[in-house]
C-alpha positions as CSV (number, residue, x, y, z in Angstrom):
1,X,15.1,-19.1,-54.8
2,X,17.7,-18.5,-52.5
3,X,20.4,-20.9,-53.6
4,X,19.9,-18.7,-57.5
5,X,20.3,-15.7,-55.6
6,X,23.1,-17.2,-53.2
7,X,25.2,-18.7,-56.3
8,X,24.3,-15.4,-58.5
9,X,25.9,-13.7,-56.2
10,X,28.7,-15.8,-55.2
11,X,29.5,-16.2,-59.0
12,X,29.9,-12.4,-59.2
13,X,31.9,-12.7,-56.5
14,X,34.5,-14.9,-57.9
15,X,34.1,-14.6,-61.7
16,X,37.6,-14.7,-63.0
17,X,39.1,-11.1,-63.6
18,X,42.8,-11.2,-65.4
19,X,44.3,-8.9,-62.9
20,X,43.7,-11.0,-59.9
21,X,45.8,-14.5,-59.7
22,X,43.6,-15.7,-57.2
23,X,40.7,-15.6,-59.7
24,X,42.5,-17.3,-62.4
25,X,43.4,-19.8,-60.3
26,X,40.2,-20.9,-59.5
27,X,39.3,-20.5,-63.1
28,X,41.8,-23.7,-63.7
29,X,40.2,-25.0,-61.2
30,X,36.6,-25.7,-62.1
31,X,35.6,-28.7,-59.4
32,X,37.4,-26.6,-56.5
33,X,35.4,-23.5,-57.8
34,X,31.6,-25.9,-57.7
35,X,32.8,-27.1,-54.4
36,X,32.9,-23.7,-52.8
37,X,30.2,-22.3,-54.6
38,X,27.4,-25.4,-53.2
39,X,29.8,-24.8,-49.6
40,X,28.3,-21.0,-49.6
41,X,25.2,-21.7,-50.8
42,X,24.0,-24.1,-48.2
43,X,25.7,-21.3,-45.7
44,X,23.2,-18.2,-46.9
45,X,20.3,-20.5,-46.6
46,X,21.6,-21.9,-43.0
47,X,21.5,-18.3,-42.1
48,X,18.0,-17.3,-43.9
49,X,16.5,-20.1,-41.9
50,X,17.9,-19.1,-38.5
51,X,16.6,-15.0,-39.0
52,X,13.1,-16.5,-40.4
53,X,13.1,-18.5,-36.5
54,X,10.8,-16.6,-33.8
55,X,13.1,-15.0,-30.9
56,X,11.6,-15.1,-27.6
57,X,9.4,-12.6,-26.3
58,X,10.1,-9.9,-23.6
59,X,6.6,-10.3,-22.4
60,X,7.3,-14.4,-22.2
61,X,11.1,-13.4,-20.3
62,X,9.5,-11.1,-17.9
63,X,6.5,-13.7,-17.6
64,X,8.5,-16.4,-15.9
65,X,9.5,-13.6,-12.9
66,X,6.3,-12.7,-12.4
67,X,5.1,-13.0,-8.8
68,X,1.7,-15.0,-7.7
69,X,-1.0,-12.7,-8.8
70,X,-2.5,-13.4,-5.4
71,X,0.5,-11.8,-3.7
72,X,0.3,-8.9,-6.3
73,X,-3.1,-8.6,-5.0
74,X,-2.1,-8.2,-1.7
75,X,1.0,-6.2,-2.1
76,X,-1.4,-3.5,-4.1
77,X,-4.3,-3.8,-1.8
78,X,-1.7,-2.9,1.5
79,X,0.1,-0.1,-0.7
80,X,-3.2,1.7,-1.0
81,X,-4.0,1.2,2.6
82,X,-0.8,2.7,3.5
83,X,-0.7,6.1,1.5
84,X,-1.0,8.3,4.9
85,X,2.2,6.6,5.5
86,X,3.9,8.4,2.9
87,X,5.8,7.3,-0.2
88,X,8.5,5.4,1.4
89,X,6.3,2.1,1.7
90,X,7.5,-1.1,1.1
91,X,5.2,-4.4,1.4
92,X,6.9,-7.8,1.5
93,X,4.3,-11.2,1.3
94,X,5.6,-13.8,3.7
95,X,3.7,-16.8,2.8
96,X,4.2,-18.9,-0.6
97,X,1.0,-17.8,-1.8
98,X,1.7,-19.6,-5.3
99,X,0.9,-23.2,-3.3
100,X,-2.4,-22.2,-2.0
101,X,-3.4,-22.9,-5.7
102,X,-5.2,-20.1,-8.1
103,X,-7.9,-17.7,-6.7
104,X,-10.1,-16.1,-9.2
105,X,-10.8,-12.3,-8.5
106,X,-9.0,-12.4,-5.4
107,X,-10.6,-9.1,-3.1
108,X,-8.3,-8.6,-0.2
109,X,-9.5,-7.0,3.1
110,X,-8.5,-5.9,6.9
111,X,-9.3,-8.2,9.7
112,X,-8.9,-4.9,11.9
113,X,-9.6,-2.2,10.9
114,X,-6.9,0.9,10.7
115,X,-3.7,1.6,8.6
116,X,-2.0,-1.8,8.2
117,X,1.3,-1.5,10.3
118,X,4.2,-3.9,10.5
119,X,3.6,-7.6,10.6
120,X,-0.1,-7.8,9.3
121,X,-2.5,-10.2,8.5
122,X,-4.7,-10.0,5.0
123,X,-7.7,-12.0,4.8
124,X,-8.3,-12.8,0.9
125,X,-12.1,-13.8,-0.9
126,X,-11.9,-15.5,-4.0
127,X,-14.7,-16.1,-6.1
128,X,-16.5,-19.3,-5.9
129,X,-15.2,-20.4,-2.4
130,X,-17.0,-19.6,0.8
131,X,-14.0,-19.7,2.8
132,X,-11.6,-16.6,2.9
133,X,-8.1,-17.1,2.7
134,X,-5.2,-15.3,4.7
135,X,-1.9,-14.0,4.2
136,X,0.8,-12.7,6.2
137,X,2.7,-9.8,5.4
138,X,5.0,-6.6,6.9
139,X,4.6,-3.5,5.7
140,X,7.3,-1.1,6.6
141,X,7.5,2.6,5.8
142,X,9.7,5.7,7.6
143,X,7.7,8.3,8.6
144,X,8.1,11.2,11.0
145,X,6.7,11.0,14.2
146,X,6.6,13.2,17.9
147,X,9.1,12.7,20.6
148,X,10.1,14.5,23.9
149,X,12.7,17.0,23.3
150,X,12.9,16.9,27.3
151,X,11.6,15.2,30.1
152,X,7.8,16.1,30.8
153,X,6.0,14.9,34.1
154,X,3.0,13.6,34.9
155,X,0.0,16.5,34.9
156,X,2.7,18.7,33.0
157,X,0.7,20.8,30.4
158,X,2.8,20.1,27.2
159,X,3.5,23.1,25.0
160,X,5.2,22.4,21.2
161,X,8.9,23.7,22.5
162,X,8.5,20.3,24.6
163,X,8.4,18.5,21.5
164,X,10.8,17.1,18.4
165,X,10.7,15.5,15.2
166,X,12.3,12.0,14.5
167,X,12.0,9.5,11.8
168,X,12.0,5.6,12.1
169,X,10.6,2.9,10.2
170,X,7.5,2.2,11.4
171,X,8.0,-1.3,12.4
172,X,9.8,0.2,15.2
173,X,6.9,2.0,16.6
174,X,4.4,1.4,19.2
175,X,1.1,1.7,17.6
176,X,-0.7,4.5,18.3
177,X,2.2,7.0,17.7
178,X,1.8,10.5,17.4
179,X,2.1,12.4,13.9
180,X,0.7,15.4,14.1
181,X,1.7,18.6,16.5
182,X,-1.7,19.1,17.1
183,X,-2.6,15.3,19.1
184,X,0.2,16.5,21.3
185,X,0.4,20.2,21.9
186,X,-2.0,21.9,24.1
187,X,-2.6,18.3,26.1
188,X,-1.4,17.3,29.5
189,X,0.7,13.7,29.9
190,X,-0.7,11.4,31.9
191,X,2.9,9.7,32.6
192,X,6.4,10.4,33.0
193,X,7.7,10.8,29.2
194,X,11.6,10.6,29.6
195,X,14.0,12.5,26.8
196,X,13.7,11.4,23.4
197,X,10.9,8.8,23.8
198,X,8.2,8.5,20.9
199,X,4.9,10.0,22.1
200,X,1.7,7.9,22.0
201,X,-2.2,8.4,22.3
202,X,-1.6,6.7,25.6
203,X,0.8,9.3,27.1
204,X,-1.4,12.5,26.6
205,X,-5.1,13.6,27.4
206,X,-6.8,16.5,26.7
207,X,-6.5,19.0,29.9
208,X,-9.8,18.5,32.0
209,X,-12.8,21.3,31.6
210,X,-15.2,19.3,34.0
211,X,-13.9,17.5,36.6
212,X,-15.4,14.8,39.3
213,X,-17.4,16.4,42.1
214,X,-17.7,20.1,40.4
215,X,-21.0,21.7,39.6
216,X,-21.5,22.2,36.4
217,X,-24.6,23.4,33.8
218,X,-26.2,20.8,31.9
219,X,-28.2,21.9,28.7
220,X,-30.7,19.4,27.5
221,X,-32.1,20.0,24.2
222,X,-34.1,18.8,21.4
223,X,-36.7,19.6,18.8
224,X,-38.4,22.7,19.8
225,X,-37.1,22.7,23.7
226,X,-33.7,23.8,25.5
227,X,-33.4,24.0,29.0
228,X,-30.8,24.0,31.5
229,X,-30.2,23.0,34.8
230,X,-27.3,22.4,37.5
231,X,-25.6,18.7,38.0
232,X,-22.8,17.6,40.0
233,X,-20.0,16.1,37.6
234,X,-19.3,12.3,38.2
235,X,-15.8,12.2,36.5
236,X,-13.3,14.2,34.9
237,X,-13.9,15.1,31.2
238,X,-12.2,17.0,28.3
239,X,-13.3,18.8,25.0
240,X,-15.4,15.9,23.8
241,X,-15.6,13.6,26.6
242,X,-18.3,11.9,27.6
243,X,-18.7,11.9,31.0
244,X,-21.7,10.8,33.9
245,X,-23.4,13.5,35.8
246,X,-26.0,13.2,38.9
247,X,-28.8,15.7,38.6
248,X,-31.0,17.1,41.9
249,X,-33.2,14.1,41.5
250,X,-29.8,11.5,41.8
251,X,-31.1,10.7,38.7
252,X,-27.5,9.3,36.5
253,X,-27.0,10.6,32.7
254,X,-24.2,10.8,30.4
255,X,-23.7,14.5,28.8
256,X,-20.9,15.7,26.4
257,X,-18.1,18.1,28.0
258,X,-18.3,20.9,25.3
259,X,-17.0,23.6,27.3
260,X,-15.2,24.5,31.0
261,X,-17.8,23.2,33.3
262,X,-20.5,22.6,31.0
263,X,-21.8,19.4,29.8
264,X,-25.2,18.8,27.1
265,X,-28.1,16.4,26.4
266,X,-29.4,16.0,23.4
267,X,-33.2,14.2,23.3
């Protein structure tokens, strides 16, 4: 069918027309004519044959760079860890996780517990084997973070003008850095925290409300009961804190600081 439709169409093409030498010169020429007439033919069905051929996919182009879905795993498993960190988060696999060989519903998971930070360590179950695999990745991510905007002693009570912002990748940072004004304002710093240095849990305490060797009032209570009675403090607490106390019998508890010198039981 297409060599009658290519030759059709070639011989209206070149059917002989008076005013045009070229066609009447071909008309004189009837084996040159056949020759180029067969020559076009087997060129229209070269070309029907090569648009009837299947191109190659996208889906089978971007298949090839496709990473190991293991590492996908991982790298979406971290991401969602990592959303308090922000949007800038980036999470780059170390290890060639293709050559560990194919894990079936791979279920990633923490080690430690926390927000994955840095150079971390993702444990990996896949089902059917008893043994969990492990992979080691960095996550990094800039995110803002407390510094000293001056120098603040040890004991110093430290109030927010004491405080900037700064933002760093948080691969740079000591873990245990402070985010939020309110972990840092209102506390006292247990250290020297020179200019510019990033504030950390470590540096700061919340400013004592009992403290060693006071008398304070301890309120026991519990269903139906609540007494109170005077103890002698054993150590310093905060809002919060957990402390010992010694009551009139030397007998040794634990109470709760939730007020200045005041501690409770509960039974």
């Amino acid at each position: 069918m297409p060599t009658r439709i290519a030759c059709s169409w070639i011989d209206a093409m070149t059917a002989p027309r008076s005013e045009d030498p070229q066609d009447l010169w071909l008309a004189r020429h009837p084996r040159l004519r056949r020759l180029l007439l067969s020559g076009a033919g087997m060129l229209l069905l070269a070309l029907f044959g090569l648009a009837l051929l299947p191109l190659p996919s996208i889906a089978q182009a971007q298949e090839t760079g496709n990473e190991d879905p293991l590492a996908a795993s991982v790298k979406r498993f971290l991401l969602t860890q990592t959303r308090s960190l922000g949007d800038q988060v980036s999470v780059e696999v170390h290890d060639n996780t293709a050559r560990l060989g194919p894990c079936a519903a791979p279920e990633p998971f923490l080690p430690r517990p926390g927000t994955p930070q840095g150079r971390v360590t993702v444990g990996v179950n896949c089902q059917g084997e008893g043994r969990a695999r492990y992979v080691q990745a960095t996550v990094s991510a800039s995110v803002r973070h407390l510094v000293a905007a001056r120098t603040i002693e040890p004991g110093d009570p430290i109030v927010a003008s004491a405080l900037a912002w700064r933002t760093s990748d948080v691969t740079r940072l000591q873990r245990g850095y402070l985010s939020e004004m309110p972990d840092a304002a209102g506390h006292v710093a247990t250290r020297r925290i020179p200019a510019g240095a990033t504030l950390t849990d470590a540096m700061v305490r919340q400013p004592w409300l009992v403290k060693r060797g006071d008398t304070v009032v301890l309120i026991a209570q519990g269903q139906g009961f609540r007494v109170s009675r005077s103890v002698e403090a054993l150590e310093n607490g905060g809002m919060g804190n957990t402390i010992r106390l010694k009551t009139e019998g030397n007998q040794i508890l634990q109470g709760q600081v939730t007020g200045p010198d005041q501690l409770r039981v509960n039974f």
